[in-house]
C-alpha positions in Angstrom: -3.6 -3.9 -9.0 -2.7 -1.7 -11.8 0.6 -1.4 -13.1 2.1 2.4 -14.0 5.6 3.1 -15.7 7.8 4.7 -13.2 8.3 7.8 -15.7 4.5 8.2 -15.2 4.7 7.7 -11.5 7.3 10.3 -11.2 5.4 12.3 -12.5 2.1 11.8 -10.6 3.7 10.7 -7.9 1.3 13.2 -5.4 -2.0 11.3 -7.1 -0.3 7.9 -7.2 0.3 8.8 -3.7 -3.5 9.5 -2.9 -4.5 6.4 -4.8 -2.6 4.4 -2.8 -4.1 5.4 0.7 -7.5 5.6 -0.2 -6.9 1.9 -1.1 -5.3 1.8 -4.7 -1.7 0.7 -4.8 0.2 0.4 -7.7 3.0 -1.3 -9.1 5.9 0.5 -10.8 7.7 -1.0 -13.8 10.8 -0.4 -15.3 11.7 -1.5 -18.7 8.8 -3.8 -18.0 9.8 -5.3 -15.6 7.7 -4.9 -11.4 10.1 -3.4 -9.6 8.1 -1.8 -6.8 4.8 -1.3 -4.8 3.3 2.0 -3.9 0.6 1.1 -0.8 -0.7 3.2 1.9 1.3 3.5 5.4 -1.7 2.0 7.1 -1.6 -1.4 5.1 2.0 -1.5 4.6 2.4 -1.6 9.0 -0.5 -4.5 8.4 1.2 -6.3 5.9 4.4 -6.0 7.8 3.4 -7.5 11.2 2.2 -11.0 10.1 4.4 -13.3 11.4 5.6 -15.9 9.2 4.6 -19.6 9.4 7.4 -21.0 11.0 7.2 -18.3 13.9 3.2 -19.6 14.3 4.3 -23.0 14.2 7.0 -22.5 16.7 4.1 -20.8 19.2 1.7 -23.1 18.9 0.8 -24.6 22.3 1.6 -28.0 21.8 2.4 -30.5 24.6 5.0 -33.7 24.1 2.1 -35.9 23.8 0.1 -34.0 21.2 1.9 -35.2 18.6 2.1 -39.2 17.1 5.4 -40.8 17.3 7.5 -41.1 14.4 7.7 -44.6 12.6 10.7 -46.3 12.8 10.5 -48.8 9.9 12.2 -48.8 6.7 10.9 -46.6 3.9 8.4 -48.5 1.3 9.5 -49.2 -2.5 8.2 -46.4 -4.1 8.0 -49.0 -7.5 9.5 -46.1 -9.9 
């Protein structure tokens, strides 16, 4: 992904624009430092929806028995 200083990308904002949605995004710097992202709307409403891994874990269809018991004996030395 190429970087552009956001000077640059105010000023070509209309081609950083058409970069971006014919699958080009850039990342604007300031003094340097990333600061933002410029993709297309299309990818940006597919990047948004993906649920994070807690939400997946929390609908996975798992049953009480699928799965193994916890142990309930005292931790091992670790020997550090």
């Amino acid at each position: 992904m190429r970087e552009i200083q956001l000077r640059d990308a105010k000023a070509r904002l209309s081609a950083v624009v058409d970069e971006a949605m014919h699958g080009k995004p850039a990342v604007i710097t300031r003094h340097g430092k990333r600061q933002a992202v410029v993709v297309s709307y299309e990818q940006w409403e597919r990047l948004s929806t993906v649920p994070s891994f807690g939400r997946l874990l929390m609908a996975a269809p798992l049953a009480a028995g699928d799965l193994p018991r916890r142990s309930k004996s005292s931790m091992r030395k670790s020997g550090l």
